[in-house]
C-alpha positions as CSV (number, residue, x, y, z in Angstrom):
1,X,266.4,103.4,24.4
2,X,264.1,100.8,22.3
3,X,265.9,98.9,19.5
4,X,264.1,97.7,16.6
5,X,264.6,94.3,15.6
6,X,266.9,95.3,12.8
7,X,269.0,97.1,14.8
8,X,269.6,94.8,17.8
9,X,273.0,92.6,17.2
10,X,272.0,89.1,15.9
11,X,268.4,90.2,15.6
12,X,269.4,89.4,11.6
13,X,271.1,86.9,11.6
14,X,268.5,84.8,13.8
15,X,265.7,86.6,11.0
16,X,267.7,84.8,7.9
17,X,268.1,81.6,9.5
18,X,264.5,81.5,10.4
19,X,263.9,81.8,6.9
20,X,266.1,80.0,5.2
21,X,264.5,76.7,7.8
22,X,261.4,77.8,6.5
23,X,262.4,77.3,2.7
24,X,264.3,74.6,3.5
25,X,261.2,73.1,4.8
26,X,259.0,74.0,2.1
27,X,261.1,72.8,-0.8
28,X,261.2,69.3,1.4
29,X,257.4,69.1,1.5
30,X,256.4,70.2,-2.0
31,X,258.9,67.4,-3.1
32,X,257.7,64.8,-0.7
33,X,254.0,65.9,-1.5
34,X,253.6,63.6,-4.4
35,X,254.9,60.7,-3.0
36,X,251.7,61.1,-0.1
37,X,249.5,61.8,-2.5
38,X,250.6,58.0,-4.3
39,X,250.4,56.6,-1.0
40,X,246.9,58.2,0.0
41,X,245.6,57.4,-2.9
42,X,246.6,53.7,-3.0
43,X,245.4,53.4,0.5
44,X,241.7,54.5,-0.6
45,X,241.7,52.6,-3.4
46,X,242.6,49.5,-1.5
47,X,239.2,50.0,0.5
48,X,235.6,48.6,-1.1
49,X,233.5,51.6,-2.7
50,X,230.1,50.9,-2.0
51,X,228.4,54.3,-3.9
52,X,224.5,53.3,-4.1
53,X,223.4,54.1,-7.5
54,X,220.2,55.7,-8.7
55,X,219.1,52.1,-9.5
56,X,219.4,51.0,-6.1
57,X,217.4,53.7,-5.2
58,X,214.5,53.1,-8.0
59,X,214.5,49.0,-7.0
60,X,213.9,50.0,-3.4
61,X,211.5,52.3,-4.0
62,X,209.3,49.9,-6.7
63,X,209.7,46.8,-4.1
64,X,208.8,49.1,-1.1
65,X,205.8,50.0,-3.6
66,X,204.8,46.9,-4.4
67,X,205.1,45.2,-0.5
68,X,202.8,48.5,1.0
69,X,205.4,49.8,2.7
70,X,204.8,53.7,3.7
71,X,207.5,55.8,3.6
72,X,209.2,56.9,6.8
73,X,207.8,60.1,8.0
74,X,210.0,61.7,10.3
75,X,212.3,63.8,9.0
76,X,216.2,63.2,8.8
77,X,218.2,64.6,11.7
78,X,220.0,66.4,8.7
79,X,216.8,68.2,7.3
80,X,216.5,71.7,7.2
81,X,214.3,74.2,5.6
82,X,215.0,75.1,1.8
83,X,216.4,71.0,1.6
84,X,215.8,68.7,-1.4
85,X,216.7,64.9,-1.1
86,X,219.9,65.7,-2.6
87,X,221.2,67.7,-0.3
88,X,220.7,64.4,2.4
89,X,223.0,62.7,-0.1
90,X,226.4,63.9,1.6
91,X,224.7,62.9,4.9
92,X,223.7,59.8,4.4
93,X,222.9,57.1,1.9
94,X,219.5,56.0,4.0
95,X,218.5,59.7,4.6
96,X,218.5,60.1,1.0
97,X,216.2,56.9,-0.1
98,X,213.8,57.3,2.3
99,X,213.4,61.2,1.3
100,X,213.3,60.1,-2.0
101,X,210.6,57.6,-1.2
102,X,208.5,59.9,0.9
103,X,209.0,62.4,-1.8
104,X,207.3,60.2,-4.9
105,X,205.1,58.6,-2.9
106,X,203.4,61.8,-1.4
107,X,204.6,64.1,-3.7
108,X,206.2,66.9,-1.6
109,X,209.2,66.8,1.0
110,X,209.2,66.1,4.4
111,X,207.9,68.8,6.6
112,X,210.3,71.0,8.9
């Protein structure tokens, strides 16, 4: 004859302490969870933050400009169809200018 859990002896007992570990354990963490967070977040702010600026990006494009540089014409691995420069943005910070560049200086994007 099949027992269900609830019936079989100890079957409970081992269900309660399974949860009471598990409540145990998450009252420990959402406690300790602010404390990491502090931690985390001195740890990133200890690191430089280089976040190029839209000036950067307008002083490399006008000195490119000025020096006769043409843009670079292949496409970023990263392009896709439907893309604007900003979407190369969370790619990367070089992806980005030189779609921006290619973008004022022919007036459309990069092809697919």
């Amino acid at each position: 004859m099949y027992l269900l859990p609830a019936q079989k002896p100890g079957a409970l007992c081992l269900l309660s302490l399974s949860l009471s570990m598990l409540l145990a354990t998450t009252t420990v963490s959402a406690e300790s969870v602010a404390d990491i967070q502090k931690r985390l977040n001195e740890e990133v702010l200890q690191k430089p933050f280089s976040a190029e600026t839209e000036a950067n990006l307008n002083a490399y494009i006008q000195e490119a400009t000025k020096r006769g540089t043409p843009p670079k014409t292949e496409p970023s691995r990263f392009w896709r169809r439907g893309y604007t420069c900003a979407d190369l943005r969370r790619h990367s910070w070089t992806d980005y200018r030189d779609c921006s560049y290619y973008h004022r200086f022919y007036g459309r994007y990069w092809p697919y």
